[in-house]
HTML snippet that shows the backbone in 3Dmol.js (N, CA, C, O; Angstrom):
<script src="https://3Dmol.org/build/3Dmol-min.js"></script>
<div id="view" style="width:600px;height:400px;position:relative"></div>
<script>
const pdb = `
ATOM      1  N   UNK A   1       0.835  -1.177   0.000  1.00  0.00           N
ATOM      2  CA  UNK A   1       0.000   0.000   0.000  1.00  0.00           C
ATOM      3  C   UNK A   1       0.883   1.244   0.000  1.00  0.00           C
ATOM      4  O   UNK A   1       2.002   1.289   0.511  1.00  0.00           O
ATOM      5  N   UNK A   2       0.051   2.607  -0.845  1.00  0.00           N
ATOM      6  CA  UNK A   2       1.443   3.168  -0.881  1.00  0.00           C
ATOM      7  C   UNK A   2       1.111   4.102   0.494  1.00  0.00           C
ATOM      8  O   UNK A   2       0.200   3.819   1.272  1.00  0.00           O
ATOM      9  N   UNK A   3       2.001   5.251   0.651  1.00  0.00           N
ATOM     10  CA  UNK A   3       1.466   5.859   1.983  1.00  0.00           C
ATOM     11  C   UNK A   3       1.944   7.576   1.206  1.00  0.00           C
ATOM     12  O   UNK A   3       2.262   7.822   0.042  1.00  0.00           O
ATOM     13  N   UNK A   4       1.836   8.380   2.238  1.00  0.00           N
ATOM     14  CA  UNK A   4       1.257   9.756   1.575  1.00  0.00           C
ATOM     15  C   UNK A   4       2.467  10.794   2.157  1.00  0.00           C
ATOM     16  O   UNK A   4       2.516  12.021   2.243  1.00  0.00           O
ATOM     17  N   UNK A   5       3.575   9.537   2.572  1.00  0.00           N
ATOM     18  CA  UNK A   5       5.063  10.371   3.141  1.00  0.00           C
ATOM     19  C   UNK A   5       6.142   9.686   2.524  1.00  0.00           C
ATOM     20  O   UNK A   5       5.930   8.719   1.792  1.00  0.00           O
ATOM     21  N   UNK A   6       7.385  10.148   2.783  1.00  0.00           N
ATOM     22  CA  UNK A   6       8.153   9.171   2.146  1.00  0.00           C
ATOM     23  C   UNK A   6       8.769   8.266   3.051  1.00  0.00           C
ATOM     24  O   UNK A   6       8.987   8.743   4.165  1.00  0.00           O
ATOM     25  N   UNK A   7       9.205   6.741   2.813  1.00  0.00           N
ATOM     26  CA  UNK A   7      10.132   5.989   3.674  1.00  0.00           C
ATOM     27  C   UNK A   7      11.187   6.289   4.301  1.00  0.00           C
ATOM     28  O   UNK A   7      12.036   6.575   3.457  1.00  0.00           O
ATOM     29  N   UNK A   8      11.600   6.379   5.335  1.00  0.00           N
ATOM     30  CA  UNK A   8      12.663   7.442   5.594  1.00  0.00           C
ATOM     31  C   UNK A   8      13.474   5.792   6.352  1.00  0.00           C
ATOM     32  O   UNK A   8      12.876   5.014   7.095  1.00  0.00           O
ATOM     33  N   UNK A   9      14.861   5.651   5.898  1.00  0.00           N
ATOM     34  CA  UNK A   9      15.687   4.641   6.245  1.00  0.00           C
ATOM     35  C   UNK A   9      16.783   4.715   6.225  1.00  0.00           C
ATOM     36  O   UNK A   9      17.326   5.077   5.181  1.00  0.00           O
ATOM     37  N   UNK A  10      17.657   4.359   7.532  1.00  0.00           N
ATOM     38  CA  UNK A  10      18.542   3.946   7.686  1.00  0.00           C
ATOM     39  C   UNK A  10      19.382   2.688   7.030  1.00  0.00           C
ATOM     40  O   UNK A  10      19.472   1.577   7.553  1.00  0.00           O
ATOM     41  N   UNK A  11      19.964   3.074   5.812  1.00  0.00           N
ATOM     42  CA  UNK A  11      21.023   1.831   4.946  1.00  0.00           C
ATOM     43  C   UNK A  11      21.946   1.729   5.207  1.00  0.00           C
ATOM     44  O   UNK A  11      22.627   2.595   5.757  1.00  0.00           O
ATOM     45  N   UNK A  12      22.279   0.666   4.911  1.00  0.00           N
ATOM     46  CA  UNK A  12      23.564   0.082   4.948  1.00  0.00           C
ATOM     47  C   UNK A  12      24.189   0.375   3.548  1.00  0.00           C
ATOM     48  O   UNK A  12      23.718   1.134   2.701  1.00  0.00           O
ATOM     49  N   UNK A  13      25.098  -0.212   3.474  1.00  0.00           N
ATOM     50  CA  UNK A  13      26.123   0.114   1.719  1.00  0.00           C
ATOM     51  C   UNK A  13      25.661  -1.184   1.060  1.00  0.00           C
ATOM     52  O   UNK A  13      25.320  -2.183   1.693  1.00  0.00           O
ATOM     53  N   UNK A  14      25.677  -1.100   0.004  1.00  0.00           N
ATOM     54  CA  UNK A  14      25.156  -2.859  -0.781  1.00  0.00           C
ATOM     55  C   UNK A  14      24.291  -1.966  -1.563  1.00  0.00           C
ATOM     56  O   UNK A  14      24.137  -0.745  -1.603  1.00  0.00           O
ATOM     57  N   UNK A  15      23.701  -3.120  -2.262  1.00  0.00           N
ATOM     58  CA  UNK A  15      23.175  -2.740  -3.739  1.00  0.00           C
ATOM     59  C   UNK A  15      21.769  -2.880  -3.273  1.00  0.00           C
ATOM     60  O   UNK A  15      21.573  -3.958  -2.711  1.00  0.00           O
ATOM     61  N   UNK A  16      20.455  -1.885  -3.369  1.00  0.00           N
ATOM     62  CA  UNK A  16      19.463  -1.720  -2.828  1.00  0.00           C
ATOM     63  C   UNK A  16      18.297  -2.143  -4.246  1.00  0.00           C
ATOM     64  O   UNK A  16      18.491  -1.575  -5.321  1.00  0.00           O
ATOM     65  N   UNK A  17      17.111  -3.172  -4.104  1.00  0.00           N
ATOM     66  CA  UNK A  17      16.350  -2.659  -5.438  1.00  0.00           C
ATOM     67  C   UNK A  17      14.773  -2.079  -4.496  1.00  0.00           C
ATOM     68  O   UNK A  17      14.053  -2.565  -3.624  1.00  0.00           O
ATOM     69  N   UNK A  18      14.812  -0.907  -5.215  1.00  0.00           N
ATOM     70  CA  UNK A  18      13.167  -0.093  -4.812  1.00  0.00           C
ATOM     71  C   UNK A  18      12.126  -0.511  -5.305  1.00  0.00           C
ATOM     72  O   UNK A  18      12.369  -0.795  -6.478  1.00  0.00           O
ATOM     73  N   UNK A  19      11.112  -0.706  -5.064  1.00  0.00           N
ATOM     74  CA  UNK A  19      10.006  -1.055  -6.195  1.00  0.00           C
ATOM     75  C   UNK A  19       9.358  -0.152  -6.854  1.00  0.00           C
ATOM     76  O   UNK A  19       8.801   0.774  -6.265  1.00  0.00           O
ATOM     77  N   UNK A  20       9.336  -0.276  -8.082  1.00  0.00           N
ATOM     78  CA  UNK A  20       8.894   0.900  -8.796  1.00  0.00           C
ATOM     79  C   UNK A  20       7.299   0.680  -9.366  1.00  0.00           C
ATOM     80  O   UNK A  20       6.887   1.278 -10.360  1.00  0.00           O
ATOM     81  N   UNK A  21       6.430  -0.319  -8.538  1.00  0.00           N
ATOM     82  CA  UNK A  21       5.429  -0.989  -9.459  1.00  0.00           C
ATOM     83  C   UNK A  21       4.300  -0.830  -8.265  1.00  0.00           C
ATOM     84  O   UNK A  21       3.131  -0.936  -8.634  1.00  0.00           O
ATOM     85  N   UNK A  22       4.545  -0.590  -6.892  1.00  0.00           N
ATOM     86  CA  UNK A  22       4.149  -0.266  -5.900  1.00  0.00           C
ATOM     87  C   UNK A  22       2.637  -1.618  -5.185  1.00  0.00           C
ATOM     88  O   UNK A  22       1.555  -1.594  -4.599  1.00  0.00           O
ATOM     89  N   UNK A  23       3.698  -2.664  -5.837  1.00  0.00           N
ATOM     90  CA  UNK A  23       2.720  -4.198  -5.468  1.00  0.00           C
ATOM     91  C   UNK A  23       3.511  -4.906  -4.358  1.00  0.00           C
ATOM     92  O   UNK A  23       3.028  -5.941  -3.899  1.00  0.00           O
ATOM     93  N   UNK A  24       4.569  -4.493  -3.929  1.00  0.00           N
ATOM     94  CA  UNK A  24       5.242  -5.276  -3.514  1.00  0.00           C
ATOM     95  C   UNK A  24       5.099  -5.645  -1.820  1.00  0.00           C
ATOM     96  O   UNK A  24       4.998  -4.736  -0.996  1.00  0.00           O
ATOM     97  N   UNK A  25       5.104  -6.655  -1.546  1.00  0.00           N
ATOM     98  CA  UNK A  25       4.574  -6.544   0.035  1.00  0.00           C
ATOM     99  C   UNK A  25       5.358  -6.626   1.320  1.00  0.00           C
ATOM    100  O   UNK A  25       5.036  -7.070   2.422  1.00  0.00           O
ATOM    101  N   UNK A  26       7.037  -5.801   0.662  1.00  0.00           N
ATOM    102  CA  UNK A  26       7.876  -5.167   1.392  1.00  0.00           C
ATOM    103  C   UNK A  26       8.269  -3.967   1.150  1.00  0.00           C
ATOM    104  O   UNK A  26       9.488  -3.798   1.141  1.00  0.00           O
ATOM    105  N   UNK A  27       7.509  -2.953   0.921  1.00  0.00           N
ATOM    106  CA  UNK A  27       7.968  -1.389   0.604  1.00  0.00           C
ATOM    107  C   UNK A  27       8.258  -1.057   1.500  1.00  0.00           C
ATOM    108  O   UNK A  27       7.817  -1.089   2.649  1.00  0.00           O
ATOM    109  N   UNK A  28       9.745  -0.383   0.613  1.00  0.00           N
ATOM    110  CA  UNK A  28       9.813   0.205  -0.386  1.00  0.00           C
ATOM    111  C   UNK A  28      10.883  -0.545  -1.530  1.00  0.00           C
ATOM    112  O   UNK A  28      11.421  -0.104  -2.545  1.00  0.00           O
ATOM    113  N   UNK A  29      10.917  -1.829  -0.889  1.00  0.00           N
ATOM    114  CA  UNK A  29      11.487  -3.197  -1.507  1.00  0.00           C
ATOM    115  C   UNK A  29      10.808  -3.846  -2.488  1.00  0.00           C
ATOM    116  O   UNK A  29       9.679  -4.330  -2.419  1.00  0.00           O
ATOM    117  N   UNK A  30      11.643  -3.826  -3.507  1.00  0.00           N
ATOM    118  CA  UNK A  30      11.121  -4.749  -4.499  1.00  0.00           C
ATOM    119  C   UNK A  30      11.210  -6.161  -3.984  1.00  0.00           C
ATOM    120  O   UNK A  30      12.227  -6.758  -3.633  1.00  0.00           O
ATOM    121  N   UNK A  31       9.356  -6.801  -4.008  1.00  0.00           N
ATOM    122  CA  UNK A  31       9.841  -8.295  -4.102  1.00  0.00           C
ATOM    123  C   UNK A  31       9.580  -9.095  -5.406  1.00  0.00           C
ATOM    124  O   UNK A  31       9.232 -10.272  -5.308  1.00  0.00           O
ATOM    125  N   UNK A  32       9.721  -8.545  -6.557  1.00  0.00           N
ATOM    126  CA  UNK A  32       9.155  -9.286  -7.605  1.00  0.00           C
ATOM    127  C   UNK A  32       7.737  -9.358  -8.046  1.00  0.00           C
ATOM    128  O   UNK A  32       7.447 -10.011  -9.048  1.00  0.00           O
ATOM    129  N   UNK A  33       6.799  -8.697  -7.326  1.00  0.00           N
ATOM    130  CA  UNK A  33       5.612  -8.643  -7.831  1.00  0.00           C
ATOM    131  C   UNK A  33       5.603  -7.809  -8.936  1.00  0.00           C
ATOM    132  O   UNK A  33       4.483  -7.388  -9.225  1.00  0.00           O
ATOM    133  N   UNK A  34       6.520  -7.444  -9.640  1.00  0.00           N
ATOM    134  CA  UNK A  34       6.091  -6.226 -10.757  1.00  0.00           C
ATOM    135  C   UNK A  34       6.705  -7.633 -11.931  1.00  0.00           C
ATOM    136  O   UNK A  34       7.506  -7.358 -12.824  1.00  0.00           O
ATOM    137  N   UNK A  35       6.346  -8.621 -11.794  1.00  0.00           N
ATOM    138  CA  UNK A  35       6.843  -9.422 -13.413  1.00  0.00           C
ATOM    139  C   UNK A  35       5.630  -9.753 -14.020  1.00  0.00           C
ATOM    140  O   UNK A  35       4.736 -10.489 -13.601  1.00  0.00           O
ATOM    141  N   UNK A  36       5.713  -9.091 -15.104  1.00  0.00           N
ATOM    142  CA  UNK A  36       4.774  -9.124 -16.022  1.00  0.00           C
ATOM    143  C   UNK A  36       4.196  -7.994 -16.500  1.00  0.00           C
ATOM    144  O   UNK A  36       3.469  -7.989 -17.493  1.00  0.00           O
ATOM    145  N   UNK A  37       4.521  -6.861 -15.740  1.00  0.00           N
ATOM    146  CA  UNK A  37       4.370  -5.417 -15.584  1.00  0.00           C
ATOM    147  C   UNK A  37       4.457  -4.665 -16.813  1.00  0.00           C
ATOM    148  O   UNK A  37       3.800  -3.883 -17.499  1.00  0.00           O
ATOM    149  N   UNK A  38       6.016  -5.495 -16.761  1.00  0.00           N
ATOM    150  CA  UNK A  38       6.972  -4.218 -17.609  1.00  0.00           C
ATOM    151  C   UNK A  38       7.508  -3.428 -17.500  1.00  0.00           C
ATOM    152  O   UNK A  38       8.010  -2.766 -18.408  1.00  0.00           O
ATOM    153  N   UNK A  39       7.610  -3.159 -15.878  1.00  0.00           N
ATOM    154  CA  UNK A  39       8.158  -2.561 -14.921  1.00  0.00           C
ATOM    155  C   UNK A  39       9.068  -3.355 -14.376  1.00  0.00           C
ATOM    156  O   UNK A  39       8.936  -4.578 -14.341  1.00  0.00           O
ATOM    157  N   UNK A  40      10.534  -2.433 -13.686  1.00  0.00           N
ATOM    158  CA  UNK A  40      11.707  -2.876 -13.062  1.00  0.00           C
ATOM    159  C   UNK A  40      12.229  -1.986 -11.886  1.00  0.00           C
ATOM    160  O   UNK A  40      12.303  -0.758 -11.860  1.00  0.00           O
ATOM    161  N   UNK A  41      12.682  -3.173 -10.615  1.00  0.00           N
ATOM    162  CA  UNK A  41      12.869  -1.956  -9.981  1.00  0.00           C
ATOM    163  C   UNK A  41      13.760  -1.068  -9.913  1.00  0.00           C
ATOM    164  O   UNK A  41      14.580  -1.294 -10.803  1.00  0.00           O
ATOM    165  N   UNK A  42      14.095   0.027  -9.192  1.00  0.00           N
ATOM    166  CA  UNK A  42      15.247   1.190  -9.146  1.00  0.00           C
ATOM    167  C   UNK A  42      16.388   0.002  -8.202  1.00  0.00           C
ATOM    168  O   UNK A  42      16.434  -0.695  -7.189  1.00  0.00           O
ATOM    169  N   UNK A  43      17.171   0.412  -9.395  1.00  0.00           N
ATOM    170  CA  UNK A  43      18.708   0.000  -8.478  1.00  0.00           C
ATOM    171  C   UNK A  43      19.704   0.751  -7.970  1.00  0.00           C
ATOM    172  O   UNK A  43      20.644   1.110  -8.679  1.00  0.00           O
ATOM    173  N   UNK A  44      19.624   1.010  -6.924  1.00  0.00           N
ATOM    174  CA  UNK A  44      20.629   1.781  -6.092  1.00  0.00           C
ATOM    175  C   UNK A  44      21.753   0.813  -5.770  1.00  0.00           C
ATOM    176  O   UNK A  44      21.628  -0.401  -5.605  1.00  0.00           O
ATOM    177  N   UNK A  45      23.232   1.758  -5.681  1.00  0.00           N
ATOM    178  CA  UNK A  45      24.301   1.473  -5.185  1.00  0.00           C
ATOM    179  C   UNK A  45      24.184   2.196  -3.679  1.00  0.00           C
ATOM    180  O   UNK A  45      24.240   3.426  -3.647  1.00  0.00           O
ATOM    181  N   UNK A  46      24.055   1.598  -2.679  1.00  0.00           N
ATOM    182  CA  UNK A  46      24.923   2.199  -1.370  1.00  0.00           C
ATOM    183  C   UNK A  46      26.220   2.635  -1.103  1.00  0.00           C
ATOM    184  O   UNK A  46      26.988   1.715  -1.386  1.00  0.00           O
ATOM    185  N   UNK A  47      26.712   3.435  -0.764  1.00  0.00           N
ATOM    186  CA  UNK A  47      28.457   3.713  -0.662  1.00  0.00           C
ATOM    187  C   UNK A  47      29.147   3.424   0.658  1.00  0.00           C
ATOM    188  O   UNK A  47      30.180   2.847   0.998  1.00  0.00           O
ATOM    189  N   UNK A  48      27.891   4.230   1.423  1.00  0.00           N
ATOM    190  CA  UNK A  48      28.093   4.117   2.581  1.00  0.00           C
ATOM    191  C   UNK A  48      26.871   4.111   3.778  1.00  0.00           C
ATOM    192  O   UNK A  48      25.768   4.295   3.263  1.00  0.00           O
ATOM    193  N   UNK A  49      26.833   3.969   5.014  1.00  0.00           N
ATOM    194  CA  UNK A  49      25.614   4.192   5.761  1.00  0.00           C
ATOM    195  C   UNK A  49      25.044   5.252   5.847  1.00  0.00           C
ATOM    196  O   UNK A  49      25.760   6.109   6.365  1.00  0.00           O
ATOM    197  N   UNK A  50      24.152   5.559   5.594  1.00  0.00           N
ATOM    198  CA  UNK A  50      22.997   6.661   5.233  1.00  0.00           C
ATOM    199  C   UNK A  50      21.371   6.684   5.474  1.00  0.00           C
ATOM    200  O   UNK A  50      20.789   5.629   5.221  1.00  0.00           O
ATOM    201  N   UNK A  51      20.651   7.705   5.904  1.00  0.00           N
ATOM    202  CA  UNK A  51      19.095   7.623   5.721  1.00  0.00           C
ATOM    203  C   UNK A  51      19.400   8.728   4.557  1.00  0.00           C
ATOM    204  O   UNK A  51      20.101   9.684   4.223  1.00  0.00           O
ATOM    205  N   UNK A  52      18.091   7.663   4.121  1.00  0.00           N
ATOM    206  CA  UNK A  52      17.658   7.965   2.790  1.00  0.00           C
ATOM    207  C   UNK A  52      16.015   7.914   2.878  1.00  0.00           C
ATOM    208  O   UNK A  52      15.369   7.058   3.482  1.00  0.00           O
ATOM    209  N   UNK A  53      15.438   9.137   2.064  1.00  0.00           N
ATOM    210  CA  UNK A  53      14.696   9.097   2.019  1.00  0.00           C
ATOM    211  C   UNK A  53      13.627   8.770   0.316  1.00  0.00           C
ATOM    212  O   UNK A  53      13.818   9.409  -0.719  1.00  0.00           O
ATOM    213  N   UNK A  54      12.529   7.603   0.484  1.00  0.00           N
ATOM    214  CA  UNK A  54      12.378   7.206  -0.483  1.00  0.00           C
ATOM    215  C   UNK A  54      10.937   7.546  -0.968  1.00  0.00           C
ATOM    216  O   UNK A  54       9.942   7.446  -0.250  1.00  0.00           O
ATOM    217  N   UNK A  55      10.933   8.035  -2.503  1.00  0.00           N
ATOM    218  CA  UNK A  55       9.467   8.057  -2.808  1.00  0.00           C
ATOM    219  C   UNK A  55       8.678   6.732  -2.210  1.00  0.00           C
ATOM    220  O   UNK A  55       9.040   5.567  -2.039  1.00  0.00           O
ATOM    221  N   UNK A  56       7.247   7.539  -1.932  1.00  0.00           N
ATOM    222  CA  UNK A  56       6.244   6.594  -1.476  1.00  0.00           C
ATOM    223  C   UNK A  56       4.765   6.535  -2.846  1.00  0.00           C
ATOM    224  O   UNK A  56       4.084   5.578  -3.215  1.00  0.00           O
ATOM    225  N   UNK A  57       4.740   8.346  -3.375  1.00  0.00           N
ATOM    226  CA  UNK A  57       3.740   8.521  -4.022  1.00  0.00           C
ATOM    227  C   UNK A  57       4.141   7.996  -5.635  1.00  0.00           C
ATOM    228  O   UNK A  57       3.202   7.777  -6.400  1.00  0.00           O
ATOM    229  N   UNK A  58       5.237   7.849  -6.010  1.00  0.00           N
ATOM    230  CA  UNK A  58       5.122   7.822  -7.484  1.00  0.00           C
ATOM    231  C   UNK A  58       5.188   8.897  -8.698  1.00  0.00           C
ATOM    232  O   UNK A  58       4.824   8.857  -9.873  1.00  0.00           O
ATOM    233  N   UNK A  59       5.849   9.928  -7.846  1.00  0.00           N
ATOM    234  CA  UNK A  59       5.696  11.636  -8.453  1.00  0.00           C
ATOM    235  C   UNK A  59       6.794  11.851  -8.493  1.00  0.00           C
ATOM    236  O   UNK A  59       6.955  12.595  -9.460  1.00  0.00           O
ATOM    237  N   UNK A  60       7.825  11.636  -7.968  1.00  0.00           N
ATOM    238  CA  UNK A  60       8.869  12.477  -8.071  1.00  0.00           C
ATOM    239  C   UNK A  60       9.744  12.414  -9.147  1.00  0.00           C
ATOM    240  O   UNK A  60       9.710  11.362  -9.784  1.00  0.00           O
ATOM    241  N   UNK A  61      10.526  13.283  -9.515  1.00  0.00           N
ATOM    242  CA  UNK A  61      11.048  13.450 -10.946  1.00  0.00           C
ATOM    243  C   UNK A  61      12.609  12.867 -10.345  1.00  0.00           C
ATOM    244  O   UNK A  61      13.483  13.089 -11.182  1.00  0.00           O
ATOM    245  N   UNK A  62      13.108  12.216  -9.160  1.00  0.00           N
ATOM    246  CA  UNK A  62      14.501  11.685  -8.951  1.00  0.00           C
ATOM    247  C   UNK A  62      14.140  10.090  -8.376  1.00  0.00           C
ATOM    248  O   UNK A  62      14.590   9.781  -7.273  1.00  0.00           O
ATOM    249  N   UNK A  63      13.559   9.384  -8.924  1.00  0.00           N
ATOM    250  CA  UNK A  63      13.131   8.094  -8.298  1.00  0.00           C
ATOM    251  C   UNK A  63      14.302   7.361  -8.074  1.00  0.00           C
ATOM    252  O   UNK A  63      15.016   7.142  -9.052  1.00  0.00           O
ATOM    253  N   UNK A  64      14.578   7.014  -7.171  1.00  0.00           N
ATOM    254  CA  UNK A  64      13.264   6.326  -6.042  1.00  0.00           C
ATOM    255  C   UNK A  64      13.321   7.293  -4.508  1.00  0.00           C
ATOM    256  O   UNK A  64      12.776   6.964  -3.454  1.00  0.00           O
ATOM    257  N   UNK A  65      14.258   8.729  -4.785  1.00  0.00           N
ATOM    258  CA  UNK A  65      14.285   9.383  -3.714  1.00  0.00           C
ATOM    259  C   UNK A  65      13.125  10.138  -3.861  1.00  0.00           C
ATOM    260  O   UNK A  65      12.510  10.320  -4.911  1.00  0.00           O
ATOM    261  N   UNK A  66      12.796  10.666  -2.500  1.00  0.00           N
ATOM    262  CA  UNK A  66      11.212  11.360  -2.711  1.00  0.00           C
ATOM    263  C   UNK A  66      12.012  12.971  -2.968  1.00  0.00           C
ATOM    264  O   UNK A  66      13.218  13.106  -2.756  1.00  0.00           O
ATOM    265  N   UNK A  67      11.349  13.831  -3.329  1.00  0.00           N
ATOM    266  CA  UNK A  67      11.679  15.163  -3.934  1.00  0.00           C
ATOM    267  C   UNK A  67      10.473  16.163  -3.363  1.00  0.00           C
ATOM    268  O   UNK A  67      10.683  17.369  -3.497  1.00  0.00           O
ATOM    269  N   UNK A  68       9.682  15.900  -2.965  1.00  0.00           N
ATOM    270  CA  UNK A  68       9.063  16.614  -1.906  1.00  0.00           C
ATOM    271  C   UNK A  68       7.589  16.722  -2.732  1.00  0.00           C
ATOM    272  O   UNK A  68       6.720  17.535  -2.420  1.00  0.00           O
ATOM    273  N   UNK A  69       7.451  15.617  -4.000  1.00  0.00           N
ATOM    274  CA  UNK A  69       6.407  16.339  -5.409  1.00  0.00           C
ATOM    275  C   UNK A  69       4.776  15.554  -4.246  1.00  0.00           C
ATOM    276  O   UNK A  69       3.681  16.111  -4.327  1.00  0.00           O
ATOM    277  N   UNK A  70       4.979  14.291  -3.308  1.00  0.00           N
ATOM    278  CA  UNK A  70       3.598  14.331  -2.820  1.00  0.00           C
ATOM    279  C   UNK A  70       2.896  15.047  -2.015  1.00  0.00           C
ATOM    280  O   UNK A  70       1.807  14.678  -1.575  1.00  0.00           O
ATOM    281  N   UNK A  71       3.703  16.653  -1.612  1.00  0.00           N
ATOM    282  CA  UNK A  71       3.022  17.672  -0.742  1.00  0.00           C
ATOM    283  C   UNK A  71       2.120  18.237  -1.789  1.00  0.00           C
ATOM    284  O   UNK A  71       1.053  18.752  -1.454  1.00  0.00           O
ATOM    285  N   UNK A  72       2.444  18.178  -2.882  1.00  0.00           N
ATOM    286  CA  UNK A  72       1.380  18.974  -4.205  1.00  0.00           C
ATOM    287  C   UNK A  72       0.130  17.777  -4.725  1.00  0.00           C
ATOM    288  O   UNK A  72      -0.716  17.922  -5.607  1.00  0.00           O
ATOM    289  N   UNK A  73       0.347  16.722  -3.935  1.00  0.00           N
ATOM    290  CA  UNK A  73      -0.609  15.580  -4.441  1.00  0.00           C
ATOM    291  C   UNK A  73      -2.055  15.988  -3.562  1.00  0.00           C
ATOM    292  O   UNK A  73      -3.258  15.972  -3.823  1.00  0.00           O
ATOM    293  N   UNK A  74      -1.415  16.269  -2.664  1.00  0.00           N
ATOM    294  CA  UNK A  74      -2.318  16.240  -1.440  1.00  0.00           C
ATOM    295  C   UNK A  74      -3.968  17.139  -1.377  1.00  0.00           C
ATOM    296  O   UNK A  74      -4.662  17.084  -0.362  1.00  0.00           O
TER     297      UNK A  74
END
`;
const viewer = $3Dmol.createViewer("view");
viewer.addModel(pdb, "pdb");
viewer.setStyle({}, {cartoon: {color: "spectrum"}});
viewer.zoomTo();
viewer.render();
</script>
């Protein structure tokens, strides 16, 4: 389900995939529910430990970070 803020998380470094299909029933984790879609998820590199904050709405023009575009959804 999506939600109307963004995911805000503490990462680790490693290779992250986001879901970009918003089925998945670990968001903001892709688990493979987007096959068949045609959709793929965002692949992030981690560098280092970081919060990051992640689109939730599906608006933002820097995916999969949120950009502040679901305060104008609202």
């Amino acid at each position: 389900m999506e939600q109307k803020k963004p995911y805000i998380i503490k990462e680790q470094p490693g290779t992250k995939y986001y879901c970009a299909c918003s089925s998945s029933k670990n968001l903001p984790y892709c688990d493979g529910s987007h096959k068949g879609s045609g959709l793929h998820p965002v692949k992030v590199e981690i560098d280092e430990e970081k919060t990051v904050a992640i689109c939730s709405c599906g608006l933002s023009a820097n995916p999969p970070y949120c950009d502040g575009s679901h305060k104008s959804a609202q």
